[in-house]
Structure formats: C-alpha cells, structure tokens
N, C-alpha and C positions, 0 to 999 in steps of 0.2 A: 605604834608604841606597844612594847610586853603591856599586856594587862597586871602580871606581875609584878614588874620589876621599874616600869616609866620610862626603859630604854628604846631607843630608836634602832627598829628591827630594818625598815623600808623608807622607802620615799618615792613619790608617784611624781610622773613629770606631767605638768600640767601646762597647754601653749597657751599663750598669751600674743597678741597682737596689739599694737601701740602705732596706731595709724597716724601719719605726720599733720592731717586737717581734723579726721574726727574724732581724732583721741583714742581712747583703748576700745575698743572692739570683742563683742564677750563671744566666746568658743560657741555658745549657743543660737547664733547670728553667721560664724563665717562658716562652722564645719559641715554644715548641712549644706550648704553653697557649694563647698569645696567638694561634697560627695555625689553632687548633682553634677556636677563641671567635668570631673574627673582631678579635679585639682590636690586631691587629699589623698594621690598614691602619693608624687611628691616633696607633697608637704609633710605624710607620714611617714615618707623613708629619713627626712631631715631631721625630724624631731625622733626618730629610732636611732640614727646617729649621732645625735645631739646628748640623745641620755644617755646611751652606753657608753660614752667618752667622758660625760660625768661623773658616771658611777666605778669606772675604772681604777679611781685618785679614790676613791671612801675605801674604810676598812671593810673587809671580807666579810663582816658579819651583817651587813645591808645591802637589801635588795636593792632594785631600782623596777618598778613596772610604770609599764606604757600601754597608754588607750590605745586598742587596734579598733578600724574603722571596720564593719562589716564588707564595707568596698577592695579593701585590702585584702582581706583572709581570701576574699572570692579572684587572687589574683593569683594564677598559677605558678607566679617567679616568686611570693613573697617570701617564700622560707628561706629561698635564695636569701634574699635581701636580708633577712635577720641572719645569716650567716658569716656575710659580707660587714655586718655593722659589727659583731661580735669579734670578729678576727680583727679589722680596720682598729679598735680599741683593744684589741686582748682583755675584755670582760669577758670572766666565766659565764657558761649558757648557763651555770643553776643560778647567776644571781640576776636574771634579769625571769622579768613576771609580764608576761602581755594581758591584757584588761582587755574583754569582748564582752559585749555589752547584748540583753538577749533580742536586738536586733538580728544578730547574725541566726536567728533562728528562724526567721522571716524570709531567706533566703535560699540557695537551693543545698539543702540539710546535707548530700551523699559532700558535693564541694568541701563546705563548713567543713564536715567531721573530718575529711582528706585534710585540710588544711590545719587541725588541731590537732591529727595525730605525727605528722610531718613535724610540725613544733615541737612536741612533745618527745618526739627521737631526736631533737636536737642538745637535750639536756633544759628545756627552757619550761617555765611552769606557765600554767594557763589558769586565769582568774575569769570566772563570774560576776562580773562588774551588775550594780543596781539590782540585784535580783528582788524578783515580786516584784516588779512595775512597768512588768511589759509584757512577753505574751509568752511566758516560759511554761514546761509542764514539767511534771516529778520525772519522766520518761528521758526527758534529754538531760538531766545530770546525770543519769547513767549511763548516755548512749555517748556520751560526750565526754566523759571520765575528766573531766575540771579537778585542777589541785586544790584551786581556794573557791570560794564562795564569799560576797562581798552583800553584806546587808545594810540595803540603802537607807540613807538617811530619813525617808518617810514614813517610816516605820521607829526608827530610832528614839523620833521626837515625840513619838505619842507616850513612850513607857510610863511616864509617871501620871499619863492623865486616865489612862484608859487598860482595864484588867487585859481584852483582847487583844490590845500590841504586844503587850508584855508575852501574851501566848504564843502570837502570830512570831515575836522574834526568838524564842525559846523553841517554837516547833523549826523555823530554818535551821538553829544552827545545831539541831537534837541530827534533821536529816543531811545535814552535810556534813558533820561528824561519823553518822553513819553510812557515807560512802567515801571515806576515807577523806574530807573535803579541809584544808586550814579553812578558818574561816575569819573574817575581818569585819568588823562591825563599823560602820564612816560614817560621815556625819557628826560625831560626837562634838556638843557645845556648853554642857553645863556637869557637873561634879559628881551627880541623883545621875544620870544617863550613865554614867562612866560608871559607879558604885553598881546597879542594878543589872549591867552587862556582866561583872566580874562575878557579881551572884548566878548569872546563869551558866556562865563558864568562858563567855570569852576569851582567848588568850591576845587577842589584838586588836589594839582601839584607834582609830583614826580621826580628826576632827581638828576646829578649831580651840577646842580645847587645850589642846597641847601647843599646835604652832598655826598661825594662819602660814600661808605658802612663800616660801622668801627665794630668795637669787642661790645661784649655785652655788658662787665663794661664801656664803652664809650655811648651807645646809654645811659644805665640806668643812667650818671651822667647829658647825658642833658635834660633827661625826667623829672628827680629831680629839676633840674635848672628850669623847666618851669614852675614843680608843686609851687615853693616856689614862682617863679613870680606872679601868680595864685590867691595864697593865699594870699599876700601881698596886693594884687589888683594893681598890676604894668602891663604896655602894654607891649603887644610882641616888640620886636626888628625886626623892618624890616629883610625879610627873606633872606640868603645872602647863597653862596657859601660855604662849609665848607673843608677846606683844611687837612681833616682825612685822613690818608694814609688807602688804600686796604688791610684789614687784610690777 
C-alpha cells in the first residue's frame, strides 16, 4: 500500500498447499523439503506462471512479486524461464518483482550476481526480501545493485517498545534510499507501526493491517474497484484493516 495515499501499489503471491488428509501444510514445512529434493525448480516455475497470468488481468499500476528460492537463481535456464512466464501471459517485465531472500548470499556470490543481473536486463526488478535476519553485509547491496529493499517484520514490531528499533528501521531505510533502493516496510499489524513508518519516510507498507492474504478473484475485484476510483477522479479511502479470510 502508498504510505500516502492507502492505494494498493503490489501484491505478493504467497503458495499455499491444502493437503487432502493433513490439511494446510505451512510454506515453512514444504519449501525447505522441496529445496532439498530439488522439487522447488518445479514447483517455482508453476507458481511464476501462476502470478504472472494473475497479474496480467490487474491494472498497470500493480505489481505482482514472487519469492525466488535461492535454488533457483543458482539455475542457469532460470531467466529463461522468467521469460517464458512473462511472454506465455503478456505481463510487462517492469510489473513483476522477484523477492530473494539473503540466503542467495550463502551461495556461490559470482552465480547469484550473474543470475541478478540477467533479471535485471530483462526489465524485471529485484527485491531484498527479510533483510537484517540473516547473513547480509552493507557490501552486497552494492555489489548486487537491489531495486527494493524489504524490511522484515522483526524489526517492525519492536518500534513502539524500544528506542533502538526505531533506529535500527530508520538507519535500513536511510541506507537503501541511499543506493537508490524502493523500500517496503512488511509485517505491518497495528495503526502506531503504520503512523511511525510514515514519520520515517516510508512510502510502502505491507501487512495485515490492510489485508490478510485472499484468492485471486478477490484481490483482482479490489484492483478493479480502485481502477474505477481512478478513473472517476475519486480519493482513496483511508487505508484500513481488511477482514478477508486466509485462503
């Protein structure tokens, strides 16, 4: 969402698995499985296909980004494949956003950066998914030239209890501002987190605050809804909490 405005800028496709005996099955349980297995090339080119054939039907003014597994990036066809998903759907390469998470720094770096700059000549932006919670240095935002910068939830939740969060989120988004970085602030749950992000300068808030995560024909009618707002020349409606059940 603008931190401005309460409009819906993106949408992140998140998998979900609905197993027929054990019931739902959390991404934090199968994707580590699937990256040991080799299961999660896959199942990451279906769900790449799957969003950009989503995101095809919204209006132009939202993105659509997708979790890339570190297993992937380290796959020498993959840019193929994001090429293949983008043309198969006719989504523009600027409106899709891939999310690499700083695992893929754990891996073999010269690969990584080949495989980010490859993306990145294809029109398609590349996000710093969870940063500060894994084993990132200031060296490879540079070396790695990231459009956005995604500041994780753990940090998010501390602001209003603790002076150093507040520092610790004010100095991310000071430094990825200052390498040209969008930056995303996620997690967001309560009103005080949203108000205290916009005082630091945020322009984009993420969270259950706004919406928990709903089904595709749900996001695409409120995308619609906001096109026609749009169009009309009507103001967003203050941005509020959305009570869509967890598909």
């Amino acid at each position: 969402m603008s931190a401005a405005t309460g409009a819906i800028t993106g949408c992140e496709a998140l998998l979900r698995w609905q197993h027929p005996f054990l019931g739902p099955v959390s991404p934090a349980d199968f994707v580590p499985l699937a990256e040991e297995t080799g299961a999660i090339r896959p199942i990451g080119a279906w769900v790449l296909e799957a969003a950009c054939r989503q995101a095809a039907v919204w209006p132009d003014f939202c993105r659509v980004s997708v979790n890339v597994s570190p297993v992937q990036l380290q796959d020498p066809g993959f840019a193929d494949r994001v090429v293949a998903a983008l043309r198969a759907s006719g989504l523009a390469a600027g409106r899709l956003e891939l999310e690499l998470t700083e695992g893929v720094l754990m891996g073999d770096v010269a690969v990584a950066l080949e495989g980010v700059a490859a993306l990145r000549a294809l029109g398609v932006s590349i996000a710093l998914d969870d940063f500060g919670t894994g084993f990132s240095s200031l060296g490879y935002l540079q070396r790695f030239a990231f459009d956005r910068l995604k500041i994780d939830r753990t940090f998010i939740r501390g602001l209003g209890e603790a002076r150093e969060s507040w520092f610790l989120v004010r100095t991310m988004h000071d430094i990825a501002r200052h390498f040209g970085m969008a930056v995303t602030a996620e997690g967001i749950e309560t009103e005080d987190e949203a108000r205290m992000l916009r005082e630091i300068g945020a322009t984009e808030l993420q969270g259950f605050l706004f919406s928990r995560p709903v089904a595709g024909a749900v996001a695409t009618a409120l995308l619609s809804e906001q096109a026609h707002r749009l169009r009309s020349g009507e103001a967003e409606p203050p941005a509020k909490s959305s009570d869509h059940p967890i598909p």
